[in-house]
DSSP file (Angstrom, degrees, kcal/mol; ACC not computed):
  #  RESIDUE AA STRUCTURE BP1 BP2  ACC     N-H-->O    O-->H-N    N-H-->O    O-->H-N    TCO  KAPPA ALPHA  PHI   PSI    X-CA   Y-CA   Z-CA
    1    1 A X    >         0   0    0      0, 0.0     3,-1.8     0, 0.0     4,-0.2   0.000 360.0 360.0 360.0 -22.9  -54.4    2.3   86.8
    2    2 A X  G >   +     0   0    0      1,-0.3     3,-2.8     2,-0.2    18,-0.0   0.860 360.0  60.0 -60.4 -21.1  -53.1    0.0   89.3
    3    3 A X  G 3  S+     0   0    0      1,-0.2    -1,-0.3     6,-0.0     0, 0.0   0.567  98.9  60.6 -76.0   9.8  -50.4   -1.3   86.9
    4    4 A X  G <  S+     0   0    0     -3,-1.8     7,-2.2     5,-0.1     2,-0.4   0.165  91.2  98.2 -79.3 -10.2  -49.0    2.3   86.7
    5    5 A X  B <   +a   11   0A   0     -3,-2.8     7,-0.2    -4,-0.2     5,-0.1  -0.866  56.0  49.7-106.1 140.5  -48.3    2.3   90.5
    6    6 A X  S >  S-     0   0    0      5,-1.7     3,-1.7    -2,-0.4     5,-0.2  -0.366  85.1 -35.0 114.6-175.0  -45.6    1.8   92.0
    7    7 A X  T 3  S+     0   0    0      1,-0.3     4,-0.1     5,-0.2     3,-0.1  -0.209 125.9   6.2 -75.0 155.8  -41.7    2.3   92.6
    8    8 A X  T 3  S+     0   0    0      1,-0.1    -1,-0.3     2,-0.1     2,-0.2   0.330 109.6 102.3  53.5   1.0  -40.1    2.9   89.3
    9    9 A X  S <  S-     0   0    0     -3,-1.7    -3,-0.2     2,-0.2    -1,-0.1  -0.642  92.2 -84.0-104.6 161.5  -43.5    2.9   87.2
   10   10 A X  S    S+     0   0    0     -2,-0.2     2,-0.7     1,-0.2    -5,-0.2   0.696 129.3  46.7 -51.0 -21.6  -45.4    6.4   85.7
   11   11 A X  B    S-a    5   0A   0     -7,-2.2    -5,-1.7    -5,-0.2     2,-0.5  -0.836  93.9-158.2-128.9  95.7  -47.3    7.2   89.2
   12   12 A X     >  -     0   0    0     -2,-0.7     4,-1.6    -7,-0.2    -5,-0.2  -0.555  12.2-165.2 -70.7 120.8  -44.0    6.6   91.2
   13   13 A X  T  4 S+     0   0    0     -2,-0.5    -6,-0.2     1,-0.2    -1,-0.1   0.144  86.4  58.2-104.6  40.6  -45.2    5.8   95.0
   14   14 A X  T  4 S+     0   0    0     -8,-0.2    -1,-0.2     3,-0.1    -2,-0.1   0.419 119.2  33.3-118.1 -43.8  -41.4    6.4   96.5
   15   15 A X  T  4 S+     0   0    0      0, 0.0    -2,-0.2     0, 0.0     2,-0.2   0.994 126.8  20.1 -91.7 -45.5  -41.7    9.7   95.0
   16   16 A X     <  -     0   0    0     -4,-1.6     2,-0.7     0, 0.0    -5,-0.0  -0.483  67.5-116.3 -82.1 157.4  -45.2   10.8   95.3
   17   17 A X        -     0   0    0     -2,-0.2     2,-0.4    -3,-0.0    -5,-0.1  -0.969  35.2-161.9 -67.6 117.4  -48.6   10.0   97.2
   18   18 A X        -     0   0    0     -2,-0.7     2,-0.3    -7,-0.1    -7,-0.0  -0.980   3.0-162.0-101.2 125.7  -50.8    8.8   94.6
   19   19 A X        -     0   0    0     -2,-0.4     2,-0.6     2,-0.0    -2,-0.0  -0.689   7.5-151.6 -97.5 135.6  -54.3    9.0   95.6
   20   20 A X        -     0   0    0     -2,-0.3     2,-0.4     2,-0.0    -2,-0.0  -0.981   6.3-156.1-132.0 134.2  -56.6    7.0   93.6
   21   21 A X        -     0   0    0     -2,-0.6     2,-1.4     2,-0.0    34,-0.0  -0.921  11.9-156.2-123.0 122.6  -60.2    7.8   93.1
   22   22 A X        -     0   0    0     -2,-0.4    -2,-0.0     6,-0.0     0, 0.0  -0.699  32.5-138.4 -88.6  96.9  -63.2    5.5   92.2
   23   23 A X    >   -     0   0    0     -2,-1.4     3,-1.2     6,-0.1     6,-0.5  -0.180  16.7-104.1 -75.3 155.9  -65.7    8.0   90.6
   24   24 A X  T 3  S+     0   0    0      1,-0.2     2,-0.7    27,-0.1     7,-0.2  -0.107 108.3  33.6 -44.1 158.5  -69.4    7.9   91.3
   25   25 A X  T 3  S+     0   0    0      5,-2.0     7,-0.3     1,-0.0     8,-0.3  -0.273  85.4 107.3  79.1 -28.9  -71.5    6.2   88.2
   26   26 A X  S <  S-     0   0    0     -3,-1.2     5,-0.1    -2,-0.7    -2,-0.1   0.682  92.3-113.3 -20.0 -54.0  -68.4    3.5   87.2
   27   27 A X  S    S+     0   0    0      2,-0.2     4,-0.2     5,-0.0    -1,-0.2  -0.229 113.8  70.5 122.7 -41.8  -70.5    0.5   88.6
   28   28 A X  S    S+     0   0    0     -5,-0.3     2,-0.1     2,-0.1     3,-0.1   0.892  99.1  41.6 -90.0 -27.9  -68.2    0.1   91.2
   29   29 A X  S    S-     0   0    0     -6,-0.5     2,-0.5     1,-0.2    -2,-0.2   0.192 127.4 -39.0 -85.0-173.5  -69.0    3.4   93.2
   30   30 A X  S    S+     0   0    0     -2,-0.1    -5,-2.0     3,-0.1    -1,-0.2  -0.724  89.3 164.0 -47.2 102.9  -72.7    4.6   93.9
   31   31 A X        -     0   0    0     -2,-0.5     7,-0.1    -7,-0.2     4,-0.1  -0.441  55.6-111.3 -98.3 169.4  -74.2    3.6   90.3
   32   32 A X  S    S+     0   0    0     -7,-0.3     8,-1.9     7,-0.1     3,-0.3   0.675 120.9  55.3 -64.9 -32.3  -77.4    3.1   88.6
   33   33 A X  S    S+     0   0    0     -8,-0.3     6,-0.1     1,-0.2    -1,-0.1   0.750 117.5  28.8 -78.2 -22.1  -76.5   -0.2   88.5
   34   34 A X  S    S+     0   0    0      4,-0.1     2,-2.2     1,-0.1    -1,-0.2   0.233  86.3 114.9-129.9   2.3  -75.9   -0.7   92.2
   35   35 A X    >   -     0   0    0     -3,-0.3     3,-1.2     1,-0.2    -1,-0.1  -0.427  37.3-172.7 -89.0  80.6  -78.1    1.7   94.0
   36   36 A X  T 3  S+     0   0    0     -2,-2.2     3,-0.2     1,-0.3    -1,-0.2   0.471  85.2  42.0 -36.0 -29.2  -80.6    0.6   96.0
   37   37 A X  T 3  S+     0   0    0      1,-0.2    -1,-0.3     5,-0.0     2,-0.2   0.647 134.8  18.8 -95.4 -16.0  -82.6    4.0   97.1
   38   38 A X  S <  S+     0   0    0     -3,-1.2    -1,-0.2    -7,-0.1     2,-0.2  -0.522  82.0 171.2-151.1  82.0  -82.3    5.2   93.3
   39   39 A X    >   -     0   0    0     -3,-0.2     3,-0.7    -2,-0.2     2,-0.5  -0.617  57.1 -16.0 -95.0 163.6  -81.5    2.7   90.7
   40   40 A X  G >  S+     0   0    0     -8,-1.9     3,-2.0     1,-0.2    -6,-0.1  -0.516 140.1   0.9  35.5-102.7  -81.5    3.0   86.9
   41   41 A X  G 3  S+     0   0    0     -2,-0.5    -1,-0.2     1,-0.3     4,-0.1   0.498 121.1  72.5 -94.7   0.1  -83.4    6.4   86.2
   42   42 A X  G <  S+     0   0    0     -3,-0.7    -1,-0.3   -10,-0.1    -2,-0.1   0.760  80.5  99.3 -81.3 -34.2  -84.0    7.2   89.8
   43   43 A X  S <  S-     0   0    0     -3,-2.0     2,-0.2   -11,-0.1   -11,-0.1  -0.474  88.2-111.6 -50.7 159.6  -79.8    8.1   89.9
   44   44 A X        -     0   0    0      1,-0.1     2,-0.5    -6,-0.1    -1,-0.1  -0.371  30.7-103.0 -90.1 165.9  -79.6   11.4   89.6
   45   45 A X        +     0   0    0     -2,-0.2    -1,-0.1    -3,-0.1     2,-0.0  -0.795  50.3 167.7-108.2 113.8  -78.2   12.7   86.4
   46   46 A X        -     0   0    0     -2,-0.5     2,-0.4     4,-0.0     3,-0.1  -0.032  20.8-150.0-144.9 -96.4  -74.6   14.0   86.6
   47   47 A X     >  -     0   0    0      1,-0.1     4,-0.6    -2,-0.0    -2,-0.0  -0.907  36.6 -99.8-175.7 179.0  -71.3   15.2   84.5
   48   48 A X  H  > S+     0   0    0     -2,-0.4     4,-2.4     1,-0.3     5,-0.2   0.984 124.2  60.4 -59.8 -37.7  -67.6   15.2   84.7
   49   49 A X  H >> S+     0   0    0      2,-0.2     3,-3.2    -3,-0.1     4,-0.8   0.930 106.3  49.9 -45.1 -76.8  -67.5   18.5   85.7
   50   50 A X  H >> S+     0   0    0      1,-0.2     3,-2.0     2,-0.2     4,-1.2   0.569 108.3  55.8 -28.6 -92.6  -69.8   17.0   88.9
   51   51 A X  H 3X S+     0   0    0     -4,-0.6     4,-1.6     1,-0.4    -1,-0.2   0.432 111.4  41.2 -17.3 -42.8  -67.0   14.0   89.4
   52   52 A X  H << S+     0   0    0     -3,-3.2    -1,-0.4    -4,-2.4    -2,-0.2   0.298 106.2  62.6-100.3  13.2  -64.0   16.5   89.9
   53   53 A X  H XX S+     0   0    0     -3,-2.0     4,-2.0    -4,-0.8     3,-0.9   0.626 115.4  36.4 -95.2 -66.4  -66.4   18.9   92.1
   54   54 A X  H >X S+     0   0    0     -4,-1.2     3,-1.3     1,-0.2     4,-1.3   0.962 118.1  47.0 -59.9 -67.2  -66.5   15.6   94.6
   55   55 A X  H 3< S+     0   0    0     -4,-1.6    -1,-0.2     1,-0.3    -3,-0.1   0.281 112.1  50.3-106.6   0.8  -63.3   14.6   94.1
   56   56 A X  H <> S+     0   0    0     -3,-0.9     4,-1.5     3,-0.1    -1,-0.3   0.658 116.2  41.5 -95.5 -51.7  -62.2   18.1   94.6
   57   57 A X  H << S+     0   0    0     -4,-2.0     4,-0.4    -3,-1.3    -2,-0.3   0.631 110.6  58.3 -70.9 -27.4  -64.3   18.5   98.0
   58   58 A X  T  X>S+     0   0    0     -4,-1.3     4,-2.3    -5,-0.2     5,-2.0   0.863 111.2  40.9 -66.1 -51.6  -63.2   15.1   98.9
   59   59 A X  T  45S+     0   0    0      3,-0.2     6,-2.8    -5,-0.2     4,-0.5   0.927 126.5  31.1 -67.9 -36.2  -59.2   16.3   98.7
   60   60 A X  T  <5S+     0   0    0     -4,-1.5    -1,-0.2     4,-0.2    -3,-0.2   0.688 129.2  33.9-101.8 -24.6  -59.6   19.5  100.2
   61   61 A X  T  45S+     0   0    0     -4,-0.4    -3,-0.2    -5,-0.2    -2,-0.1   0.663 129.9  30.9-116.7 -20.6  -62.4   19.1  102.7
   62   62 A X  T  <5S+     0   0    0     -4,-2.3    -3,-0.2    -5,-0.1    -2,-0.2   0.746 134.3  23.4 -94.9 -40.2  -61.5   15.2  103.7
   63   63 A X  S   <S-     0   0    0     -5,-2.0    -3,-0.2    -4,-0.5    -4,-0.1   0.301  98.2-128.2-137.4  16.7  -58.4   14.7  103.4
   64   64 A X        +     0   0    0     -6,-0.3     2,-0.6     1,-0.2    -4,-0.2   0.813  50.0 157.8  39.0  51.3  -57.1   18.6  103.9
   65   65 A X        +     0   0    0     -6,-2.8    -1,-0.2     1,-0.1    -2,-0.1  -0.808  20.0 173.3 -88.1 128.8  -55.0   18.5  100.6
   66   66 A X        +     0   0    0     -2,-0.6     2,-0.2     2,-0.0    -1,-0.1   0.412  60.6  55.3-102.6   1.6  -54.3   22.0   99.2
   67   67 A X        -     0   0    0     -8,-0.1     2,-0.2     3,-0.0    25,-0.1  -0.648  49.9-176.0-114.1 154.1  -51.9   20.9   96.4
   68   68 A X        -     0   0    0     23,-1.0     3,-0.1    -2,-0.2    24,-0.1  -0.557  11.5-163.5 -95.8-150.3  -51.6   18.6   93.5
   69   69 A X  S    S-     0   0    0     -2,-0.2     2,-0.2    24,-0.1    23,-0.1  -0.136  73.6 -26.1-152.7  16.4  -48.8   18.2   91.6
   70   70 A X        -     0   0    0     21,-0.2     2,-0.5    23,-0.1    25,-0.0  -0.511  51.4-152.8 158.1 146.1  -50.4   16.7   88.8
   71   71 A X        +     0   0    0     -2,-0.2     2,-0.2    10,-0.1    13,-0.1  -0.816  21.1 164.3-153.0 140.0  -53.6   14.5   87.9
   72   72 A X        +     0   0    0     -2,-0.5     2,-0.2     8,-0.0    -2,-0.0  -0.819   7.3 179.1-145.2 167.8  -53.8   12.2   85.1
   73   73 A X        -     0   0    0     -2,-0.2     2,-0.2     4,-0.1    -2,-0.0  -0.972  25.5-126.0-167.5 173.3  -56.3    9.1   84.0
   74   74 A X  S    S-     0   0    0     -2,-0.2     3,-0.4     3,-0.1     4,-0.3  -0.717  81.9  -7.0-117.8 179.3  -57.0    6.5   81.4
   75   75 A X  S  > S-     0   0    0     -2,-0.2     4,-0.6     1,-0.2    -2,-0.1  -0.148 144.8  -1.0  62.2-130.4  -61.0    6.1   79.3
   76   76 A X  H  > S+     0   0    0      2,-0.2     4,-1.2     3,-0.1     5,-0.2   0.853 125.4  70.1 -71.8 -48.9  -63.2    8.8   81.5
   77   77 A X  H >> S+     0   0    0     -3,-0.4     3,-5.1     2,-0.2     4,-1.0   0.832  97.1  64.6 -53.7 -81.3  -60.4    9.9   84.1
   78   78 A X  H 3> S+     0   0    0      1,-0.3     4,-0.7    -4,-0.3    -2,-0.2   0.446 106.0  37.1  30.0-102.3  -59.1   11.5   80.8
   79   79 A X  H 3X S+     0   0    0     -4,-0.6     4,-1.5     2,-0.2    -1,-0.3   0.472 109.4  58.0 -63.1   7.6  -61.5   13.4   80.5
   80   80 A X  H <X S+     0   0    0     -3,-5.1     4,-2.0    -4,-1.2     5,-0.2   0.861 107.4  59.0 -87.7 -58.1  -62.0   14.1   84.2
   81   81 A X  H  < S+     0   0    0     -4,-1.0     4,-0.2    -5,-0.2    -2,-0.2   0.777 102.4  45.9 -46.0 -18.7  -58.4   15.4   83.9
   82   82 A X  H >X S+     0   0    0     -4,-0.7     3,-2.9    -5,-0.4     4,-1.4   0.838 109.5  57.8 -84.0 -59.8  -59.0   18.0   81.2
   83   83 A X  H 3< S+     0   0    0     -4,-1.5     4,-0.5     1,-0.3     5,-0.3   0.692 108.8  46.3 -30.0 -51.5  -62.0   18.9   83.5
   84   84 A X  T 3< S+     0   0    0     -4,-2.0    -1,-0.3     1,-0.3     7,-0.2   0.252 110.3  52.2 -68.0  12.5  -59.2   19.6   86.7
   85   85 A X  T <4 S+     0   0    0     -3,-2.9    -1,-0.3    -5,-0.2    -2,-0.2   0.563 118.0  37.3-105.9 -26.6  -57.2   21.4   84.6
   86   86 A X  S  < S+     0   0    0     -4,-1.4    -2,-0.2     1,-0.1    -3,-0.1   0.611 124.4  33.5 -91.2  -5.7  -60.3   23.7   83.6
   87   87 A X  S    S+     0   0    0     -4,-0.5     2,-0.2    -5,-0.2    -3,-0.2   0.556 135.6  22.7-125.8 -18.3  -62.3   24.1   86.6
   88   88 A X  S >> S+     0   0    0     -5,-0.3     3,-0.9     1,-0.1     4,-0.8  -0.703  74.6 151.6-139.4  66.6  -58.9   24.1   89.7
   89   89 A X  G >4 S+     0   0    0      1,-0.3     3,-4.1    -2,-0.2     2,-1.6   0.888  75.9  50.6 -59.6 -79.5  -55.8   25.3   87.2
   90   90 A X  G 34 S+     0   0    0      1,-0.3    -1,-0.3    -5,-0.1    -5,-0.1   0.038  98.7  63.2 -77.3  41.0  -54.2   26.8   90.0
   91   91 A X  G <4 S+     0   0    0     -2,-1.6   -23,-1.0    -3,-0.9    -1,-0.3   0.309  97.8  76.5 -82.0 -14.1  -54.5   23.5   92.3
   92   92 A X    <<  -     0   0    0     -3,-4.1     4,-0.1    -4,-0.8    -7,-0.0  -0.599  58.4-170.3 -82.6 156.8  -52.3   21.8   89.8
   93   93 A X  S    S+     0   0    0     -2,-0.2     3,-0.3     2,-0.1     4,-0.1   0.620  94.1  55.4 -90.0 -41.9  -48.2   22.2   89.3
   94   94 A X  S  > S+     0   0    0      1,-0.2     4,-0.7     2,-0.1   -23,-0.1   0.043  85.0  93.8 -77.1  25.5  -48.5   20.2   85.9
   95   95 A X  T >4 S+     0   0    0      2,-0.2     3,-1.0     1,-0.2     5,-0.2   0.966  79.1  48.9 -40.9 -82.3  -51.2   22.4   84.1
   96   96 A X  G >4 S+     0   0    0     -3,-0.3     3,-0.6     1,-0.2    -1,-0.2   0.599 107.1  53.2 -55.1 -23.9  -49.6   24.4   82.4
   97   97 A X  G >> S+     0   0    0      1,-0.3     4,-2.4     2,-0.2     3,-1.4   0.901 117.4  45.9 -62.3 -49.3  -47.3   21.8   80.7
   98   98 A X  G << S+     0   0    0     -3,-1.0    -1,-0.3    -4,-0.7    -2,-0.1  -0.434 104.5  50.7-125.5  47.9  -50.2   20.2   79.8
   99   99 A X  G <4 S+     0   0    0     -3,-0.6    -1,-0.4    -2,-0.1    -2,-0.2  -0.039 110.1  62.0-149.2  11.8  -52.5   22.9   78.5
  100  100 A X  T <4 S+     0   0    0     -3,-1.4    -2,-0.2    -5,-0.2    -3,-0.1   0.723  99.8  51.1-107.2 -71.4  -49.3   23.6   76.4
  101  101 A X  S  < S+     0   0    0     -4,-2.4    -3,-0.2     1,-0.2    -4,-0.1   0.428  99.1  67.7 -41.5 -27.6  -49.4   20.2   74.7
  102  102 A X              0   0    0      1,-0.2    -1,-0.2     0, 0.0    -2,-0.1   0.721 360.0 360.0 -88.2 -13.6  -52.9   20.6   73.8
  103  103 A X              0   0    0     -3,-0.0    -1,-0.2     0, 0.0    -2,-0.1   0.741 360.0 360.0 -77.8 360.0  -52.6   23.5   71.1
């Protein structure tokens, strides 16, 4: 996503905050691949839903956010984005545009 950031580009950072989230299981995060007290089958098993559940509890309970105004991704943020539009509608502003677009 970083080449999508910045002034004049699709996640504008003169107009917006853009918050950028590295979810758990990537590799890059707390993985199977990378976990030292529970690697490969030992991770606990989880789903997108879980990922925007953190990353929902992270904004609101870390970083005392109550808003979005939109949340968007490429591969698996994708689908982490239909997920925020299905599990926190009303924390979004762009939802509805974009529950609109899917019929």
């Amino acid at each position: 996503m970083i080449g999508y950031i910045g002034e004049d580009q699709m996640l504008d950072t003169i107009k917006y905050f853009v918050v950028i989230v590295d979810a758990f299981g990537d590799g890059v995060s707390s993985s199977p691949s990378n976990s030292v007290s529970q690697p490969g089958k030992l991770f606990p098993e989880f789903s997108i839903k879980d990922m925007v559940d953190a990353q929902y509890q992270m904004l609101t309970e870390k970083l005392g956010i109550k808003h979005l105004y939109a949340v968007t991704g490429i591969s698996m943020g994708g689908m982490q984005t239909f997920q925020w539009m299905m599990s926190y509608p009303d924390f979004l502003t762009r939802q509805r545009q974009l529950l609109v677009r899917l019929y």
